[in-house]
C-alpha positions in Angstrom: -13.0 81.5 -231.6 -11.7 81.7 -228.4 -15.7 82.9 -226.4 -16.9 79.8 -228.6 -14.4 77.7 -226.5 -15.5 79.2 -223.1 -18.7 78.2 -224.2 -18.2 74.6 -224.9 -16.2 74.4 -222.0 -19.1 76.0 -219.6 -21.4 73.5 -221.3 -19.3 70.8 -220.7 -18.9 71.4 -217.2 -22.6 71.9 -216.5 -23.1 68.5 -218.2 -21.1 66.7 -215.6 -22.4 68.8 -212.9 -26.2 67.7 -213.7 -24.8 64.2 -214.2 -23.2 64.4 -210.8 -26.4 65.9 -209.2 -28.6 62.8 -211.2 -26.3 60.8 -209.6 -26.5 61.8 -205.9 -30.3 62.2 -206.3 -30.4 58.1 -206.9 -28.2 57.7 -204.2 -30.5 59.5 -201.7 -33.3 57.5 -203.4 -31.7 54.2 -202.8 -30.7 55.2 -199.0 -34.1 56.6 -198.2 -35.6 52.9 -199.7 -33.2 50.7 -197.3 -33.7 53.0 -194.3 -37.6 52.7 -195.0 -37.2 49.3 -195.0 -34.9 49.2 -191.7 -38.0 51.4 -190.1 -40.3 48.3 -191.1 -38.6 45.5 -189.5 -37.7 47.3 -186.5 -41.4 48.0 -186.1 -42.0 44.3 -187.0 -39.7 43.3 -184.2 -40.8 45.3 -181.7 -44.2 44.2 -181.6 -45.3 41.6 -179.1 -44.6 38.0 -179.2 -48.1 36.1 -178.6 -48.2 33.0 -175.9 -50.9 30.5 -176.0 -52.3 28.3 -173.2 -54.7 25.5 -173.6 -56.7 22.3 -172.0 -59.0 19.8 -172.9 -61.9 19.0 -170.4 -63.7 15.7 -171.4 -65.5 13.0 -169.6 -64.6 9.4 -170.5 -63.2 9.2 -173.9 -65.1 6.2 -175.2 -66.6 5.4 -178.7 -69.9 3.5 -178.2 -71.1 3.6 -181.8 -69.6 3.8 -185.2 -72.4 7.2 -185.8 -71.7 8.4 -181.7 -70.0 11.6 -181.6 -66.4 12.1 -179.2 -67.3 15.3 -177.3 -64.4 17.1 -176.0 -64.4 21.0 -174.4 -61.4 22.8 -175.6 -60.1 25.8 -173.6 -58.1 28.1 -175.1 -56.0 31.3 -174.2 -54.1 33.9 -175.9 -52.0 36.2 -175.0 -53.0 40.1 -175.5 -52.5 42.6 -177.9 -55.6 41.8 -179.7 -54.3 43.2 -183.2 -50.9 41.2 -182.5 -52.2 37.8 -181.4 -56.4 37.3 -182.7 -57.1 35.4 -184.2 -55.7 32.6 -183.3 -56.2 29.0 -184.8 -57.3 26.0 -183.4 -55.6 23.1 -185.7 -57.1 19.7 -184.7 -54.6 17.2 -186.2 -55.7 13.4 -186.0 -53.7 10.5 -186.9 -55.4 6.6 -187.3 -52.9 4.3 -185.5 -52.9 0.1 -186.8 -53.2 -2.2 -183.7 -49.2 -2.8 -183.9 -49.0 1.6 -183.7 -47.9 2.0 -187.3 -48.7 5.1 -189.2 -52.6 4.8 -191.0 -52.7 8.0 -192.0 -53.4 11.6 -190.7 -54.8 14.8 -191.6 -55.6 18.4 -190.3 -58.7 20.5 -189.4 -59.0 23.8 -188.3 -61.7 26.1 -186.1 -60.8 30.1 -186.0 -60.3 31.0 -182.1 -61.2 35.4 -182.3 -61.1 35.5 -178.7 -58.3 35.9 -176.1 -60.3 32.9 -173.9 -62.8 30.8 -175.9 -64.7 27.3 -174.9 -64.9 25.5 -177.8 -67.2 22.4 -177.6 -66.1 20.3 -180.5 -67.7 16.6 -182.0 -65.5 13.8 -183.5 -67.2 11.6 -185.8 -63.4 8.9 -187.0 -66.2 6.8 -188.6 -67.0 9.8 -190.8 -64.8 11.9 -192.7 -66.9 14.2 -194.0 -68.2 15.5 -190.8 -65.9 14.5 -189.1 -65.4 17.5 -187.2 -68.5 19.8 -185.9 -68.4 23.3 -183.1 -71.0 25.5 -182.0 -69.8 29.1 -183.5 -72.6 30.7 -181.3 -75.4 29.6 -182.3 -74.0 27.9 -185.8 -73.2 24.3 -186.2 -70.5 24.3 -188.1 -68.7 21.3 -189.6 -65.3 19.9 -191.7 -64.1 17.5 -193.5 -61.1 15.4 -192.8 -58.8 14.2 -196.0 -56.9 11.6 -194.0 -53.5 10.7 -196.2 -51.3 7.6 -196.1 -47.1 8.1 -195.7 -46.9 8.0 -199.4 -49.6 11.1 -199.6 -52.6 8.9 -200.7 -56.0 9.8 -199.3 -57.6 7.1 -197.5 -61.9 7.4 -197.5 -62.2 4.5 -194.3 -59.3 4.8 -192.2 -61.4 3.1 -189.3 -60.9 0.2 -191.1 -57.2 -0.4 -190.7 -56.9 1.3 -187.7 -57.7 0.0 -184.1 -56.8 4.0 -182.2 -56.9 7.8 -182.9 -54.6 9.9 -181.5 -56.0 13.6 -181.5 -53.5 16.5 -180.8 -55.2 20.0 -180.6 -52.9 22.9 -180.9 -53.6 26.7 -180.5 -51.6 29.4 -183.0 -51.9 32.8 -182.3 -51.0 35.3 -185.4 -47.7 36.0 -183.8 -45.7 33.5 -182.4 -46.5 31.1 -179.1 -47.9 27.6 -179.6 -50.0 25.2 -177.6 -51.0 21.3 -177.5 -53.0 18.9 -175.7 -53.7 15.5 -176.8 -55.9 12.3 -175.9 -55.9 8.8 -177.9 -59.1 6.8 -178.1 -59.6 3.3 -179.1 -61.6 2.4 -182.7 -64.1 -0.7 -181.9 -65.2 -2.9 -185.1 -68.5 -2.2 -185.5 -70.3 -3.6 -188.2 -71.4 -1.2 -191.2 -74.8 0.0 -191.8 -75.8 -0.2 -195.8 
């Protein structure tokens, strides 16, 4: 009786050593995730903070014709690493302004920069939303759409209508961090529309 004791005793205490063992592997498990995870944002973190510079060069900002293009050079610059900061995005927002200044409506459009300086030649058509925004990507013509929306969120298709300016603000993201904008407000004519 007494060896059949030992036994269950030895067993007993081999149970709760494997137990203890389980329970000191998990722990080094868990550590080993949160000190993985430590490693990644301190990597994050040390990795550059991007800067971005930019200018528009235009002539005189002046809408002739309702189907007359605005042409407007935009120079951009971002900061180097190349893998930290390109690409970059070129958001340009526009917002239709009433002849007292009150809020039409506004929307957003955007042209990928890949470059750490890039000329980007861009045409504004307000009269036309659906092209309202074309750039030369080499030796593409590319083109967007602008869904221009109200305060309350409701797309407007003729903004030009209501509005007597545009105020255009052309900002430059890099993917990490830094932010520039340059802006220019032109004035909306009444011109009659062609059927």
């Amino acid at each position: 009786m007494l060896p059949l004791l030992l036994l269950l005793v030895g067993l007993q205490d081999n149970s709760q050593l494997q137990s203890e063992v389980n329970r000191l592997q998990s722990d080094v498990r868990r550590l080993n995730s949160e000190l993985n995870q430590t490693r990644t944002t301190l990597q994050n973190e040390l990795r550059p903070m991007c800067s971005a510079e930019s200018r528009l060069q235009s002539g005189e900002l002046k809408v002739t014709a309702r189907e007359a293009p605005i042409r407007v050079n935009f120079f951009g610059m971002v900061s180097a690493p190349s893998d930290s900061c390109l690409p970059a995005n070129i958001a340009v927002s526009a917002t239709y302004v009433d002849p007292s200044g009150a809020f039409v409506c506004g929307g957003t459009a955007t042209i990928p920069q890949q470059s750490f300086i890039q000329n980007t030649l861009v045409e504004l058509l307000p009269y036309d939303l659906e092209v309202f925004l074309r750039w030369w990507d080499g030796a593409t013509l590319k083109q967007q759409t602008l869904i221009c929306r109200d305060y309350r969120g409701i797309e407007m298709r003729d903004p030009a209508e209501f509005a007597s300016s545009l105020k255009i603000f052309v900002s430059l993201f890099p993917k990490r961090g830094g932010i520039s904008t340059a802006e220019f407000q032109v004035s909306l004519p009444r011109f009659p529309r062609q059927e």
